[in-house]
Structures are given as structure tokens and as C-alpha cells.
N, C-alpha and C positions, 0 to 999 in steps of 0.2 A: 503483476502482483496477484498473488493467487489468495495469501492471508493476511489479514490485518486487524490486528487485537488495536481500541485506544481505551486508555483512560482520559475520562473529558473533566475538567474543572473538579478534582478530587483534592481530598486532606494537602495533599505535598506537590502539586503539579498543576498547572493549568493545562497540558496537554502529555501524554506520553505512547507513545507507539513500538508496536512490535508488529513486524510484518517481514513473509517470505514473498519472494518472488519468485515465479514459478513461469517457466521459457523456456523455449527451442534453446540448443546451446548453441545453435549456429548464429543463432541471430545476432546482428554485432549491435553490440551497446560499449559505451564508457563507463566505469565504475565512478561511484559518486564523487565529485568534485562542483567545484564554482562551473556553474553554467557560461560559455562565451558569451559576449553580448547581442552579437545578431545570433543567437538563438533564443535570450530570452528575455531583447526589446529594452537595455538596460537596465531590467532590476536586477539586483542580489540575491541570484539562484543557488541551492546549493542541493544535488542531487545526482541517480543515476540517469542516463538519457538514452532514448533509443538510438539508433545510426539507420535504422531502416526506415521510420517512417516519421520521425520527430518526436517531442517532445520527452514526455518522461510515465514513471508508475509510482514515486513515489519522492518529493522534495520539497523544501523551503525556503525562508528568507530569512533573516537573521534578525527580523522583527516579526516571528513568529506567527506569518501566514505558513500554510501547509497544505497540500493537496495528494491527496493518493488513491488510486483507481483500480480494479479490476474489473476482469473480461465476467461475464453473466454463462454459464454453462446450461446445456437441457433448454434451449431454445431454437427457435427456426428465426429468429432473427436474422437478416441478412448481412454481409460482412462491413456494411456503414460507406459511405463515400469518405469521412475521415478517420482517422486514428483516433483512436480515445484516449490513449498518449497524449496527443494534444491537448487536452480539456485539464491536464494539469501545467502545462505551458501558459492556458490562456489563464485559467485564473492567478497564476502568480504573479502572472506578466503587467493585471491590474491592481485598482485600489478599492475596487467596490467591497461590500460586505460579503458572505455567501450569498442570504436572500438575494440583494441586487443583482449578485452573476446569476443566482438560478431562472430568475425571473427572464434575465435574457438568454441565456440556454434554453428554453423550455421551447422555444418558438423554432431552434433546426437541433434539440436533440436525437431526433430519429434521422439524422445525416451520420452520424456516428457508430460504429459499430456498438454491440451490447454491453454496458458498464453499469458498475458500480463507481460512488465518486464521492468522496469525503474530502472536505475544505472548510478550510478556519482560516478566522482572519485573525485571529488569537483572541478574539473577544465572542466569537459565539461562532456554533461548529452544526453544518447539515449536511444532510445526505440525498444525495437523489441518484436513481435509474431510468433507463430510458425502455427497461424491458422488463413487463411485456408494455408495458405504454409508462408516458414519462408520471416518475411521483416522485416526492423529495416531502420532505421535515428536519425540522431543529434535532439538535440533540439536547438530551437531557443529561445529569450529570451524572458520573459514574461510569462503567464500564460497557464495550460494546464493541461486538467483533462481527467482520463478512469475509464472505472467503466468495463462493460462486456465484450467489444465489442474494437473494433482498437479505437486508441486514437486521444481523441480528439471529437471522433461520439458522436452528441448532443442528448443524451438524457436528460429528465426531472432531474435526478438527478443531473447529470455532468453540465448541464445548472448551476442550483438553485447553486453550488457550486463555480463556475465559478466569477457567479457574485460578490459573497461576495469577493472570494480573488483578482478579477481585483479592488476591491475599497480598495485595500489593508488595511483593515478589523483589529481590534486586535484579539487575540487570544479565547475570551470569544466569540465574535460574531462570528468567528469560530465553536467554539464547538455548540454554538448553530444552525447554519447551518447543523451539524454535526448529528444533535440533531430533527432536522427535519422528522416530521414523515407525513406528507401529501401526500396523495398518489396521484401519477397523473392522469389528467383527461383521460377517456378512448382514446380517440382523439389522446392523446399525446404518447399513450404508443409504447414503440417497438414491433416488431413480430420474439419472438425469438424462438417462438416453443413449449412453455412452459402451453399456452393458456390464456386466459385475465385474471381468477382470481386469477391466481400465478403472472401475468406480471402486476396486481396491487397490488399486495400485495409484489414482490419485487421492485415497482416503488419508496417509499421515500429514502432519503437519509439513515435514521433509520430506521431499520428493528423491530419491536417488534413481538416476536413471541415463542411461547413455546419449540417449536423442535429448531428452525433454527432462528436465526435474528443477529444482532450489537452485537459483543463481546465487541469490544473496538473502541473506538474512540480516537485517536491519532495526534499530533501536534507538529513537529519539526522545528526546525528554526535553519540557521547560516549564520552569515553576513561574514563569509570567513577569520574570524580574530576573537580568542577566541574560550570559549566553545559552546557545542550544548547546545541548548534550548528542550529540550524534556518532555513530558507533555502526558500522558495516562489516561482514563477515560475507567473503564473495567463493561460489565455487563454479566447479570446473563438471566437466563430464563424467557420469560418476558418484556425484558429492564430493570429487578432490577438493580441497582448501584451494582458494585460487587469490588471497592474499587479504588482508581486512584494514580498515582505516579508520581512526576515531580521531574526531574533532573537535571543538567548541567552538561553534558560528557566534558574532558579532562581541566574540574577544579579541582583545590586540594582541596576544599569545595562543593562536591555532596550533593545537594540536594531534601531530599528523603520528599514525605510527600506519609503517606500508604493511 
């Protein structure tokens, strides 16, 4: 997961997200679905998963915990003895608060490669990284987006996304922010080491790209009362359309469109 816009505890939501995921296209994953059970220890997961190295980058439970991660860019961090995939495995998997997991994260987060990691227990929502050393805080309410880098750091992308969900935006104008492929102007871009014509060409929100770009573009929502709103738009090499699926978790009419 490369972007992720939330609104935390605002007018009409207690949580809402918009976030791309951004991957090798080779790498094999599942598109979002109910987690099996020995993958995820008996709870009620509902999410995309990796196949390479476990866990996931972005899912929930239908009593509105949520976890969703990305990789830290423009670091010398080493590649982690675990996947950071995992760290949304494990918190779902439990029943502590965020505090209480981070509290025990904090002691082998540097066993993990370089992450960002946002988790709600649907009652209070923190953030922590392990790079360049581990820090974490609550969130406060209202709008708040990371993409590479410590959250919230304005970049072009995280701006353009910002905007749309501070105008609390519906869902199509979402995706299509989502959907955004403008790369930013050179002026604007970060210096993450990578050098300018990769740091524009990771600069839009949407990645189109043959190797590497936008798997999915995703959008959940819950106003704290009822099911989740969940909504995936998956691509292919390219930016081809590679099929999309909207649901409502912890209703007894799930609905699926492939």
C-alpha cells in the first residue's frame, strides 16, 4: 500500500479510507475476500492478502477494527527478518487496543522491514513507524494521509488526496482522485534517493506501469453503527481494470459485485 487518505471520527463516519496499493505485478496476492481461518487465527478478516510472504496491507473485521501499512521509502533500513504485511495479520488477529499492540510492537519493531501502520480498534486510531527509529501517537480527529514517508509529510500525492476527503467528497469522486495519474511537477517532488525519473514517475496517486504500479484501489467506510462499506477496484499490468468487488461486512445480505 503506497497511499492512504482516512477520515478519523468526523461529522458522518467514525472511520473512512481511501488507499492505493502500489506492487510488483508479479507478486501473487488474493483480491479482497474473508481471510481462511488458519491465516487469520479465527477472527473475521476481511481483506486483500499477500501469497508471498503472509499477511496483508490493508483489511478488517466487521466490528470495525482496521489495519493498513506501507513500505517507508528514502531509507537505508534493512529489508526486516519479517514482513510488515504481518503487523496487519497480527493486530487483527487480536483484541487489544492500538496503545496495548503498540506497546508490544515497540520491543521487536526493528525485526520488520520499514513501515508505516495505522490501526483502530474502532474506538481510538494510532499510528506508528519503525523508521528511522520506532515512534507512534493517537490520532486526532479529522483528516490524515501517508503514503512513503511519516504521516501526514505533504507530499504531491498525499496533498491531491487530502483535499478531496477534507471536502468530504462521495465515493466515485474518491476513486477518481484515486485514479489520478498526473505526475508531479519536478519542483514539487521529494528527495528520496531514488532519483527524479523514478521520483516522477512514483509521484501520481496512480501508478501505471508494466512491472510495478496501482493493484487496487480501495474505499471503506463506517459510521460506528451497522455494516462496513467496502468497495475494491483491482488492476492488472498496465492500469488494465482487473475486476472490482463491493461489499457490506457484518450484514446478513453481503453484497458482492465481481
Amino acid at each position: 500500500m503506497c497511499l492512504i487518505g482516512l477520515q478519523w471520527r468526523d461529522a458522518h463516519y467514525r472511520w473512512r479510507i481511501a488507499a492505493n496499493r502500489d506492487e510488483f505485478h508479479a507478486r501473487p496476492t488474493t483480491a479482497a475476500d474473508w481471510w481462511p481461518e488458519d491465516a487469520s487465527g479465527g477472527a473475521r478478516i476481511f481483506g486483500g492478502r499477500d501469497l508471498k510472504a503472509g499477511g496483508g496491507w490493508l483489511a478488517c473485521t466487521p466490528e470495525g477494527r482496521f489495519a493498513a501499512v506501507t513500505n517507508v521509502r528514502g531509507t537505508t533500513a534493512t529489508a526486516g527478518q519479517y514482513s510488515r504485511g504481518m503487523l496487519v495479520s497480527r493486530f487483527l488477529r487480536g483484541s487489544g487496543t492500538p496503545a496495548e499492540f503498540f506497546a508490544e510492537l515497540a520491543a521487536d519493531a526493528g525485526r520488520y522491514a520499514g513501515f508505516n501502520l495505522l490501526v483502530s480498534d474502532g474506538v481510538s486510531c494510532r499510528y506508528a513507524s519503525n523508521t528511522p527509529a520506532w515512534h507512534e501517537r493517537a490520532l486526532t480527529p479529522g483528516v490524515h494521509v501517508v503514503s512513503n514517508a511519516d504521516l501526514d509529510t505533504p507530499w504531491p500525492k498525499t496533498e491531491r488526496l487530502r483535499l478531496v476527503l477534507e471536502a468530504d467528497s462521495d465515493d466515485e469522486a474518491l476513486f477518481q482522485a484515486l485514479a489520478d495519474e498526473a505526475a508531479a511537477a519536478d519542483d514539487e517532488l521529494p528527495d528520496t534517493g531514488v532519483g527524479p525519473e523514478m521520483e516522477r514517475f512514483l509521484s501520481p496517486p496512480f501508478i501505471r506501469g508494466s512491472h510495478y504500479g496501482t493493484r487496487a484501489s480501495t474505499i471503506l467506510s463506517w459510521s460506528g453503527d451497522g455494516p462496513i462499506h467496502f468497495e475494491e477496484r483491482c488492476f492488472a499490468a498496465d492500469g488494465i481494470p482487473a475486476g472490482s468487488r463491493r461489499t457490506l461486512l457484518g450484514s446478513s445480505n453481503d453484497v458482492h459485485t465481481a
